[in-house]
Backbone as CSV, one residue per row, in Angstrom:
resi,resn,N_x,N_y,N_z,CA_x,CA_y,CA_z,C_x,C_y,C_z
1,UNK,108.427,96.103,105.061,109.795,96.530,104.991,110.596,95.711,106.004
2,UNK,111.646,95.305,105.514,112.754,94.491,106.125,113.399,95.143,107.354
3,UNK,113.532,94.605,108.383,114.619,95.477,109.361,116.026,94.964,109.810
4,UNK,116.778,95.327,109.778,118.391,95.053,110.476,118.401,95.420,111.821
5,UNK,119.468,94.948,112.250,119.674,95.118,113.420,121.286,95.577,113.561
6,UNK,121.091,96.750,114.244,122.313,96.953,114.213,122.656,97.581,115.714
7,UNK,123.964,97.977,116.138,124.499,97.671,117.047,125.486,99.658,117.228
8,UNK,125.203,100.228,118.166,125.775,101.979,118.339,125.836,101.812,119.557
9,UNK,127.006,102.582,119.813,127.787,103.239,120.823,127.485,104.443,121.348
10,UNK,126.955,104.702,122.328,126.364,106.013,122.752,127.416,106.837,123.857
11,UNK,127.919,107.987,124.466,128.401,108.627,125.302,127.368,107.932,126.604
12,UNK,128.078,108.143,127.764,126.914,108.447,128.845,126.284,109.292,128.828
13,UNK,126.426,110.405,128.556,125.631,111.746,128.320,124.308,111.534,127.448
14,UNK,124.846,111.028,126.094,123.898,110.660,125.144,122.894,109.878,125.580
15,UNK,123.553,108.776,126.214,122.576,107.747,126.307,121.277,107.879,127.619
16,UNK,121.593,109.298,128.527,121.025,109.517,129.228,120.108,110.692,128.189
17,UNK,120.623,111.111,127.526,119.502,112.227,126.883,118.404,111.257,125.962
18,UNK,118.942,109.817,125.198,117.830,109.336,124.824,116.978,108.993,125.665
19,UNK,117.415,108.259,126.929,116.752,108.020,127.945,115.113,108.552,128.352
20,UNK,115.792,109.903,128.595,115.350,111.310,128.993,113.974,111.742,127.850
21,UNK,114.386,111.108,126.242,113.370,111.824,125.918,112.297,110.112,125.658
22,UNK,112.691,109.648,125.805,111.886,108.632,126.008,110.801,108.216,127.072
23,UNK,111.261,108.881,128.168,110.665,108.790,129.380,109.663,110.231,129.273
24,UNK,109.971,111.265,128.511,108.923,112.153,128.021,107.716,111.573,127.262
25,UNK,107.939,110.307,127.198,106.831,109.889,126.441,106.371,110.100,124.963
26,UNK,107.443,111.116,124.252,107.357,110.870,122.455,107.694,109.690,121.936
27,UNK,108.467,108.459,122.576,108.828,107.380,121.838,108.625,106.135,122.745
28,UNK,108.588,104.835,122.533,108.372,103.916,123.260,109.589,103.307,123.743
29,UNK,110.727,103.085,122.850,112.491,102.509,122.775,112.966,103.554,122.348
30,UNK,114.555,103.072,122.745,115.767,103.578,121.837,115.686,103.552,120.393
31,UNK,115.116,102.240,119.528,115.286,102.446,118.474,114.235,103.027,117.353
32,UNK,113.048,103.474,118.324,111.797,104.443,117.760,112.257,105.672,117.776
33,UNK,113.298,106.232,118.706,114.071,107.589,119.019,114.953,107.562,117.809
34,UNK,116.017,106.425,117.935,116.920,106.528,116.495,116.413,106.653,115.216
35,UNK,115.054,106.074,115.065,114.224,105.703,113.354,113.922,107.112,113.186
36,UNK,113.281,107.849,114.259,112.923,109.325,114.251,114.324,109.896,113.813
37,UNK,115.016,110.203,114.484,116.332,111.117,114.026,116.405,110.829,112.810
38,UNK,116.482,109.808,111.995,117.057,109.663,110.658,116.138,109.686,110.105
39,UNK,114.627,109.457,110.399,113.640,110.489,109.054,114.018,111.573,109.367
40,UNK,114.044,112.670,110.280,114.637,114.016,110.454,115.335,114.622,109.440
41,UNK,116.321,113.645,109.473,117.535,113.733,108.958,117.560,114.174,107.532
42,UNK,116.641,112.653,107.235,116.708,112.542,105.907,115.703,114.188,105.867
43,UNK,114.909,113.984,105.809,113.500,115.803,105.309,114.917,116.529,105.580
44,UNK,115.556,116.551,106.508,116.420,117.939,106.382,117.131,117.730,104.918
45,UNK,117.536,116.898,104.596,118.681,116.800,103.633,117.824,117.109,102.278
46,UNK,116.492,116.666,102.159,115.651,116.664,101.019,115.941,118.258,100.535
47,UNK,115.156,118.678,102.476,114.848,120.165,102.005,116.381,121.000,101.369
48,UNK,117.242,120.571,101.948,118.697,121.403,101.664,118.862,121.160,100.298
49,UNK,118.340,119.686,99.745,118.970,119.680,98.517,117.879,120.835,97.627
50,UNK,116.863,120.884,97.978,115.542,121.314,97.072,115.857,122.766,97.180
51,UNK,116.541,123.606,98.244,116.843,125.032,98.821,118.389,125.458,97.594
52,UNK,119.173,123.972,97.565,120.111,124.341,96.679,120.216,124.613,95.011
53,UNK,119.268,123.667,94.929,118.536,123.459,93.290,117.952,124.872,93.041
54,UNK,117.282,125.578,93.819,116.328,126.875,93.769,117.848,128.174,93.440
55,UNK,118.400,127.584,94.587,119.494,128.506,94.621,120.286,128.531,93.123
56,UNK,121.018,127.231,92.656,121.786,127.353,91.549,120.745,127.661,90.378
57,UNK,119.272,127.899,90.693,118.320,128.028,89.224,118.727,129.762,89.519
58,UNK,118.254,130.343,90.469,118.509,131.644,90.490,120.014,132.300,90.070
59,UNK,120.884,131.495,90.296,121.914,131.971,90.182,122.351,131.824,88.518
60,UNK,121.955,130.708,87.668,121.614,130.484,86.547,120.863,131.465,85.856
61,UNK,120.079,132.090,86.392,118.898,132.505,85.583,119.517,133.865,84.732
62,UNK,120.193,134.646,84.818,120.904,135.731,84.260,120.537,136.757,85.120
63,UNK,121.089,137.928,84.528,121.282,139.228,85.561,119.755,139.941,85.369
64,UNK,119.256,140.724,86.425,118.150,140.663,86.342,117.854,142.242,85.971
65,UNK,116.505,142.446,85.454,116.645,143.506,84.884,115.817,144.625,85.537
66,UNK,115.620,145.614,85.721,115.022,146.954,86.353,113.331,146.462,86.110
67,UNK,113.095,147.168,87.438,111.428,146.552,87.447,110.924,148.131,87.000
68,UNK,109.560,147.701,85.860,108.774,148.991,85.498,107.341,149.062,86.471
69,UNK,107.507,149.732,87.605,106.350,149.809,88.388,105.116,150.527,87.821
70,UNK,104.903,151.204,87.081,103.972,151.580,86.315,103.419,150.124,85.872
71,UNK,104.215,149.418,84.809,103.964,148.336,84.439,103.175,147.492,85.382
72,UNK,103.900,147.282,86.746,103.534,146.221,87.259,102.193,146.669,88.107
73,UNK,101.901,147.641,88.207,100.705,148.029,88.939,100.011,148.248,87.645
74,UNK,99.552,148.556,86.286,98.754,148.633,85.390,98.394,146.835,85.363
75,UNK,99.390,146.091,85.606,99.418,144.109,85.332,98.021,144.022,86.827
76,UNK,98.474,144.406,87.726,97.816,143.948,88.937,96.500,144.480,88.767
77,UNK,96.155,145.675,88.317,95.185,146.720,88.207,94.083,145.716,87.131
78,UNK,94.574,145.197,86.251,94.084,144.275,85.111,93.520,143.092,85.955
79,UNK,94.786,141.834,86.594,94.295,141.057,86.864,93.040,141.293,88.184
80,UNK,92.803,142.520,89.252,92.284,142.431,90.068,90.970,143.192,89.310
81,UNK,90.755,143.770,87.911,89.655,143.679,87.534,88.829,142.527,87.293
82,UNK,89.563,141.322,86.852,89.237,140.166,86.431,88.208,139.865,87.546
83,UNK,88.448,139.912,89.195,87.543,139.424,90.222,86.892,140.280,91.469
84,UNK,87.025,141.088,90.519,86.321,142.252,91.488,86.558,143.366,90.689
85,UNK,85.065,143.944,90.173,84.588,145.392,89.163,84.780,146.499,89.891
86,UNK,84.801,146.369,91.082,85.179,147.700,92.179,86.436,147.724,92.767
87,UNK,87.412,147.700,92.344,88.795,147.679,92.888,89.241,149.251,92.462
88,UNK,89.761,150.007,93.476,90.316,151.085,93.227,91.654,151.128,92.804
89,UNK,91.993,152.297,92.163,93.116,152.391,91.538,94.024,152.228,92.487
90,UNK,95.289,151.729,92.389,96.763,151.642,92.923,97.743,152.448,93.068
């Protein structure tokens, strides 16, 4: 992979906090600290987009309908016969 070089303006503040975590010993340079932030970045943005997609499917999905708990404990009662013959009733 190709690299650029590019050129940022930091606060004093900032540039003492990269400093700071550099000298903690998670990174070797400034620009192993910067490459980190922006994979960060990016997984955050993945996950937000993947959290929003979930969201507009649910919100898509239609109005939801009354749960039959009888039902759903006779369903569980079934599948937990499937792996184990001694499962007590629910």
């Amino acid at each position: 992979m190709s690299t650029v070089r590019k050129t940022i303006t930091l606060t004093g503040q900032q540039s003492e906090w990269v400093k700071s975590r550099i000298a903690e010993g998670g990174f070797t340079n400034d620009s192993e600290y910067i490459r980190d932030l922006i994979r960060r970045d990016q997984e955050r943005l993945r996950h937000m987009e993947a959290l929003q997609a979930a969201i507009t499917e649910g919100l898509n999905s239609g109005t939801a309908s009354a749960l039959d708990m009888d039902a759903i404990k006779r369903k569980a009662r079934q599948e937990a016969a499937r792996y184990d013959t001694n499962t007590p009733d629910l």
